[in-house]
N, C-alpha and C positions, 0 to 999 in steps of 0.2 A: 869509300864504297862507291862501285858506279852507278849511275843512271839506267832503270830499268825502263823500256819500252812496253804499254801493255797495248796485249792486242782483242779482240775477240777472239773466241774461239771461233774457226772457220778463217779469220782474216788470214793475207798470206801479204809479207812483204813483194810488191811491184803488183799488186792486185792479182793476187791468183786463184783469188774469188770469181772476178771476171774473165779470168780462164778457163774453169773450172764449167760455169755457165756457159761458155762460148762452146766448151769441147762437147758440152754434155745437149746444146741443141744441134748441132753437126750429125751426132752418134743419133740420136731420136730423128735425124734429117734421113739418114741412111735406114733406117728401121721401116721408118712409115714408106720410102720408097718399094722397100719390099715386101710389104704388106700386114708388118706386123700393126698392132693396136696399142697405143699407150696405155696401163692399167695404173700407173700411179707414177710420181715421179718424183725423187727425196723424200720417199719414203721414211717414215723416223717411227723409231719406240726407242728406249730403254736403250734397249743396245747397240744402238747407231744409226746407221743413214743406207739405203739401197739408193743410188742413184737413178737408173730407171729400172722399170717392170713393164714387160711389156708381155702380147700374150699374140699368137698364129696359131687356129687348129686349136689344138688339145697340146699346147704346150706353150710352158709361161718363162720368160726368160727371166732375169736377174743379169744385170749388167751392170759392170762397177767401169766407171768412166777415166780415165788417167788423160788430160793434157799437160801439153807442157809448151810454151811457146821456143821453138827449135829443138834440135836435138842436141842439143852439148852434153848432156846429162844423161845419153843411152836413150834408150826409146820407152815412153812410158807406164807399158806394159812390164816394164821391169819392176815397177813400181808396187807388185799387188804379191806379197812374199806368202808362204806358208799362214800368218798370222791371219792376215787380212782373208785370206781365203774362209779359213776356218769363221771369219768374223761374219762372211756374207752365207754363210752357211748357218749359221744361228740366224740370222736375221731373214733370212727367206723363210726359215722353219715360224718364227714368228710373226711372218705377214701371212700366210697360210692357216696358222691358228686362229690371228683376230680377223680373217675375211672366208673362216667357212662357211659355207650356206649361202654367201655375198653371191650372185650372178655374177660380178667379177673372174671369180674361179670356179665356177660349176662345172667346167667341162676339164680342166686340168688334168690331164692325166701323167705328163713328166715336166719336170723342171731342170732348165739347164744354166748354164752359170756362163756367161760371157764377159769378156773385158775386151773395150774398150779403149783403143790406144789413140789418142789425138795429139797429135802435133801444129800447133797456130804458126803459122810464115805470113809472111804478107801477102801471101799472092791467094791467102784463105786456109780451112782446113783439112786436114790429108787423114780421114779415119781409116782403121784398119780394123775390125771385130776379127777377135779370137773366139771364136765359136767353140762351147763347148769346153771353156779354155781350163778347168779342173773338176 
């Protein structure tokens, strides 16, 4: 029988934990540049993780973040299939239920769903927001 490797859940072999982290203050880099507010960040219930939330005006975003250090592997954004859509979809539905009434979200009036495509090179990181992206 072979040798099993155990990991954490979240751990990624070559540390893609710390990519993950890198891609995801890059993308919150490019946010706050354009005005938006951080309202939470790795977000968690039940049913998974929002990477960040963030809120401009009377609309709150939902951004699911994808790095990848190069692109050998297609560009990150390929990354967030039908599943995961539907997955960030339940889970905005439940950060909206435990933060009614929160001044967090009083003024919400639409919510939109963006992803987050990050590619780590050494020369730094190159985001692209898909605004809107389902």
């Amino acid at each position: 029988m072979g040798r099993r490797t155990l990991r954490r859940v979240g751990d990624h072999p070559g540390g893609g934990g710390e990519i993950g982290r890198q891609g995801e203050d890059a993308a919150l880099r490019g946010y706050t540049r354009a005005g938006y507010v951080l309202v939470a960040r790795n977000w968690r219930s039940r049913l998974g993780e929002i990477d960040l939330i963030l809120a401009r005006g009377t609309t709150l975003v939902i951004c699911e973040v994808k790095a990848r250090r190069g692109g050998r592997f297609g560009g990150p954004f390929d990354a967030v299939g039908d599943r995961k859509r539907g997955k960030l979809r339940a889970l905005a539905e439940a950060f909206l239920v435990a933060e009614s009434g929160s001044p967090r979200v009083a003024n919400v009036t639409d919510v939109r769903f963006d992803v987050a495509s990050v590619t780590i090179e050494a020369g730094g990181a190159h985001v692209y927001v898909f605004e809107d992206a389902f």
